[in-house]
Structures are given as structure tokens and as C-alpha cells.
C-alpha positions in Angstrom: -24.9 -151.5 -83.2 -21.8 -152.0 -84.6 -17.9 -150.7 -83.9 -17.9 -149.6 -87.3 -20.8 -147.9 -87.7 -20.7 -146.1 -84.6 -17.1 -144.2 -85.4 -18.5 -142.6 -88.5 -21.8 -141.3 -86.6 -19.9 -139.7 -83.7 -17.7 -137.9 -86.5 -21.0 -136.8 -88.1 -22.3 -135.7 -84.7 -18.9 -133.5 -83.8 -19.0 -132.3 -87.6 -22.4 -130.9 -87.3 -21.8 -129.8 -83.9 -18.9 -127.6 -84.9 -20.5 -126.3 -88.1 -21.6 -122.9 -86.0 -17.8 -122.4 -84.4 -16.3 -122.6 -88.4 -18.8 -120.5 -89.9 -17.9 -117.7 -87.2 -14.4 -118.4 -87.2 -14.8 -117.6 -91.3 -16.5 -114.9 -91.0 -14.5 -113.6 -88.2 -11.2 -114.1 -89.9 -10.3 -110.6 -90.8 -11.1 -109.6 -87.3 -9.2 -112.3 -85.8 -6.3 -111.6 -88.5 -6.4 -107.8 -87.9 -5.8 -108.2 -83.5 -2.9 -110.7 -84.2 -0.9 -108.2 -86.2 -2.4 -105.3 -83.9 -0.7 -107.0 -80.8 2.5 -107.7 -82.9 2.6 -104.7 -83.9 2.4 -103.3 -80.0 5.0 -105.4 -79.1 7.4 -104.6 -82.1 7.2 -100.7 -80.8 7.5 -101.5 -77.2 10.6 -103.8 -77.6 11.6 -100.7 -80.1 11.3 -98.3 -77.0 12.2 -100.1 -74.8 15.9 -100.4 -76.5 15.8 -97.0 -77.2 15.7 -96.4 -73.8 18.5 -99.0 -73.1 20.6 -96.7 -75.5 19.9 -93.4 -74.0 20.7 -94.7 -70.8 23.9 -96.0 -72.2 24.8 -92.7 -73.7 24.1 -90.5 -70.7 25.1 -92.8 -68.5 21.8 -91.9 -66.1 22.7 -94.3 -63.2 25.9 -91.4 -62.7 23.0 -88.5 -62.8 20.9 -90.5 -60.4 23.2 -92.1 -57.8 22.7 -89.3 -55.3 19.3 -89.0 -55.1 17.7 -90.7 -52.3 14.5 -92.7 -54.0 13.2 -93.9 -50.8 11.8 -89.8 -50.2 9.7 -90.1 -52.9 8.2 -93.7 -51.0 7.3 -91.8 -48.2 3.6 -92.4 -47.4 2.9 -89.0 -45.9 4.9 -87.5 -49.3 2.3 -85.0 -50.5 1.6 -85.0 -54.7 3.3 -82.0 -56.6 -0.5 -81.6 -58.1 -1.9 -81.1 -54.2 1.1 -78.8 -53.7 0.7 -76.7 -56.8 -3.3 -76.6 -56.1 -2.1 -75.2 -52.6 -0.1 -73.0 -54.2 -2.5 -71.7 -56.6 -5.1 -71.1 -53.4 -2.7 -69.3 -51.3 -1.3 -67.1 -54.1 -4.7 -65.9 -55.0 -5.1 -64.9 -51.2 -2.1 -63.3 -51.0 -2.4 -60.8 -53.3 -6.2 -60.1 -52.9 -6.7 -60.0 -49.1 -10.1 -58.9 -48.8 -9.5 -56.4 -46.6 -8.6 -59.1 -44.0 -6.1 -58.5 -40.6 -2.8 -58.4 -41.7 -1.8 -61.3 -39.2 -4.1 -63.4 -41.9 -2.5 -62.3 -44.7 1.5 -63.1 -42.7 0.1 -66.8 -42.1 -1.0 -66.8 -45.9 2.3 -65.9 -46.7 3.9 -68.3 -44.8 1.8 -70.8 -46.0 2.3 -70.3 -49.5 6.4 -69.8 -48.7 5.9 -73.3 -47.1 4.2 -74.6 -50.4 7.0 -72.8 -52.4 9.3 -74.9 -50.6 7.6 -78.1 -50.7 7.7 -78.0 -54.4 11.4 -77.3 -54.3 11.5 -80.4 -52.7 9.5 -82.4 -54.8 11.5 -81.5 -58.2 15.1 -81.3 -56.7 15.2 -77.5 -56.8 17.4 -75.1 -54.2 15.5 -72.6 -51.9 16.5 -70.2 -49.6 13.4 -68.7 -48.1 13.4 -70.4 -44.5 16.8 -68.5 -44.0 15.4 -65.1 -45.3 13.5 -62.1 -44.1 11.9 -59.1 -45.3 13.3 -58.2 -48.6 15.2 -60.7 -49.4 12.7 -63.1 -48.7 10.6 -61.3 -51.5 13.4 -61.3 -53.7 13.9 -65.1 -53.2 10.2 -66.0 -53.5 10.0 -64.1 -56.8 13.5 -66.5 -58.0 11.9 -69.8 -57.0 8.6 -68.8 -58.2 11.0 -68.0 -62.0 12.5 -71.5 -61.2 9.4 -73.4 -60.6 8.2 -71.9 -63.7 11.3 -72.9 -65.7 10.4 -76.6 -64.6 7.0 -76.9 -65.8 5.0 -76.1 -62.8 2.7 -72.5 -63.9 1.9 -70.2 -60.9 -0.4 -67.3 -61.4 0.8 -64.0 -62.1 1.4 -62.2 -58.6 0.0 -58.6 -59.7 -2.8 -57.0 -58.0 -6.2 -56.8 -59.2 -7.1 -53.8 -61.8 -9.4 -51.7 -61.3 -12.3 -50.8 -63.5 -11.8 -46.9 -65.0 -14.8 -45.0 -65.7 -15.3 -43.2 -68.7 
């Protein structure tokens, strides 16, 4: 066989042999068309926030509001979650106000717990507590503050009331 005849058969062979990828790449066009503006799109909005961000950091000037905080505390690998703290607190709240008729020693070392918990949550968001100094009434007062101030930060405890009771007609 020939030089010259053989070039013009391989570029038959490729031609036929790509016929399948062009036919899907034309019928897939507005498909492929649509993801390429889809992902600039993404990109557009995330440089977009991203300078927002930039600017708000700028105008508040967040490394100042930050500077104190130790971030290593939140690193810590025995740092418990403010979701497994508020789920503890939850628990311990619904114990303490409906004991069951158990010994009042439980019901001080449910207390304590959920003081403890209080406390731990305090930590978590950066909030001041004085109930490891307190006793007796004041230590109700001061629960029933930084139970107001965790609520005021986003974290919803349940209402501490006792249980009604069912009135007969």
C-alpha cells in the first residue's frame, strides 16, 4: 500500500470513530453550556462574598474585637459541643423540676449538674457567670440571669415551671 493512500484511510478511520463522541457532544450542548455558566456563576457570588466579607471586616475592624480571645480553647480535643451541652442541659432541666418523688440528695446532684452545664455553656459562647461563687438564693437568682442570657444568645432552654395538674370538673 501506498503513503498516500494510507493518510486519507486513517483520517476516515478516526472520523468514523469519533462520530459517536460529536453526536453526544451535540446533543449535550445545552447541558454542557448550562454547568459552565452554573459554575461561573458560583464563583462570581463567592468572590462577591467573599469581598463583602473583606469589607465588613475592614469596617468593624474584627481583628480589634477578636484579639483577646484565646482560639486555641475552642482546639481543645476534650472541648465538649454547645449541641452536647445544651442536650445536657435540656435532660437535667427536665429532672430538676419534675423529681419523681426521688431523695432530695438526687435532686442537689441534678442541680449541680445542670449549674455545671449552665456554666459550660457560658464558656462556650463567651458569656459571664457567677454561680460557682453563689449559694442559696442568690444562686437561684443567678441561674434564672444566665438561663435569660443564654436565651438572649440563641441557645432555648425549657421553661422551668412545674408540671400542671389535671382539674376535674
Amino acid at each position: 500500500m501506498e503513503v498516500g493512500r494510507a493518510v486519507p484511510l486513517a483520517l476516515a478511520i478516526v472520523a468514523v470513530a469519533s462520530l459517536p463522541a460529536a453526536f453526544a457532544l451535540l446533543f449535550c450542548a445545552d447541558e454542557i453550556i448550562d454547568r459552565v455558566v452554573c459554575g461561573y456563576a458560583e464563583w462570581r457570588e463567592r468572590r462577591r462574598e467573599r469581598r463583602t466579607i473583606a469589607r465588613l471586616d475592614r469596617a468593624v475592624e474584627a481583628d480589634s474585637l477578636t484579639r483577646d480571645i484565646d482560639l486555641t480553647e475552642f482546639d481543645r480535643a476534650d472541648r465538649r459541643s454547645l449541641q452536647e451541652i445544651a442536650a445536657g442541659l435540656r435532660r437535667f432541666a427536665q429532672h430538676r423540676v419534675n423529681p419523681g418523688g426521688r431523695a432530695v440528695v438526687w435532686h442537689a446532684a441534678v442541680v449541680d449538674a445542670y449549674d455545671e452545664h449552665l456554666r459550660a455553656a457560658c464558656r462556650c459562647l463567651g458569656l459571664t457567670e457567677h454561680l460557682g461563687e453563689l449559694e442559696g438564693v442568690d444562686r437561684q437568682i443567678e441561674r434564672v440571669r444566665v438561663e435569660g442570657m443564654l436565651h438572649a444568645a440563641g441557645l432555648t432552654l425549657p421553661a422551668a415551671r412545674a408540671p400542671h395538674r389535671q382539674r376535674h370538673h
